[in-house]
N, C-alpha and C positions, 0 to 999 in steps of 0.2 A: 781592685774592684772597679767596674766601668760605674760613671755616669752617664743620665741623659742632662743635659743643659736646655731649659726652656727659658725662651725671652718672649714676654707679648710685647712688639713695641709701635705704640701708639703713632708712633711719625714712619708712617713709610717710605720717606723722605731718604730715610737712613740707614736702611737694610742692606745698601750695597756696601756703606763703609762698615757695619755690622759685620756682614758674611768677609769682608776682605779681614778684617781684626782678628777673626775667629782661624781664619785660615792662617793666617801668623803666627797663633798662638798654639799652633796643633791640633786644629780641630780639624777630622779628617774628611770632615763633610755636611752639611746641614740640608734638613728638609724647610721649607720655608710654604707656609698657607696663611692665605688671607683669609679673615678673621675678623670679629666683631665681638663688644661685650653685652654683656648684658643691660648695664647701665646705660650705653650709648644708644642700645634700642630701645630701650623704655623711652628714654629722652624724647627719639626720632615719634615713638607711638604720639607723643601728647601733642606734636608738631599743628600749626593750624592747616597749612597743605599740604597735610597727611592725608590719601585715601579713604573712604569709610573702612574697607575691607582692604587692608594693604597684604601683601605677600611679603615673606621674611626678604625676599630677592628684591622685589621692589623698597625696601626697607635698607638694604643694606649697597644699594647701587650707585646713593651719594659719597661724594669720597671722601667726607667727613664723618664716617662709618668705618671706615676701614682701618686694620691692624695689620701689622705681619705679626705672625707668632715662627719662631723660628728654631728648631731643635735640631738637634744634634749627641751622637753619641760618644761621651768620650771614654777610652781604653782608661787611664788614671788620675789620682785626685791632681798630680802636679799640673797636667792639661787642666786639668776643669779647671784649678785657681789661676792658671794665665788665660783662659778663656773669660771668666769671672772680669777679671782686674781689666782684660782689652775691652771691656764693655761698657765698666765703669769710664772708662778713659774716653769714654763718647759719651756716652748717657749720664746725663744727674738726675739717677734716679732719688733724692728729696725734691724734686721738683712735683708738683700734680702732673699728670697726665703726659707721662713719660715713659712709662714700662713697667713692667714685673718679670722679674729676672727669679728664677727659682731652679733645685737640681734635685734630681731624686735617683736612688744609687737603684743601679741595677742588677739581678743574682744570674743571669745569662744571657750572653749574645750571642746570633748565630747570625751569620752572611757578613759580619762588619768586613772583613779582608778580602 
């Protein structure tokens, strides 16, 4: 069974050693989009040099907004658990505001090869 492997991760500081991990661990490829949560923008709404009428773009253009959220699909569970574990081996995720690491199995891929 394939999975997909999703990471929101908070530091995008880190997404290069991130995608290099993933690549080591057999991941044959990851889509990587910048990204924001929900929490972070409500935060930015109460700001005091916040806009009256701000635009989500205008909102999300400080760089204390920004995430990478990073996926990738993998062909089996032993890639996903070395994918998994190279991630942990960077991130600590019990720390706040560090990631969400999450996987969700897939019933069909088509174009992976």
């Amino acid at each position: 069974m394939a999975y997909v492997v999703v990471l929101v991760l908070d530091n995008p500081d880190q997404c290069h050693d991130v995608l290099t991990a993933w690549e080591e661990a057999g991941a044959p490829g990851a889509t990587i989009l910048e990204s924001t949560g929900l929490h972070r923008l409500r935060g930015r709404l109460l700001c005091d040099d916040a806009p009256l009428f701000p635009s989500v773009r205008h909102l999300v253009q400080g760089e204390e907004l920004r995430h990478r959220t990073i996926f990738a699909v993998i062909e089996d569970e032993e890639t996903m658990e070395r994918v998994i574990a190279a991630t942990e081996a960077l991130i600590d995720f019990s720390q706040p505001h560090t990631g969400l690491l999450f996987t969700v199995p897939v019933g069909r891929v088509v174009g992976l090869k």
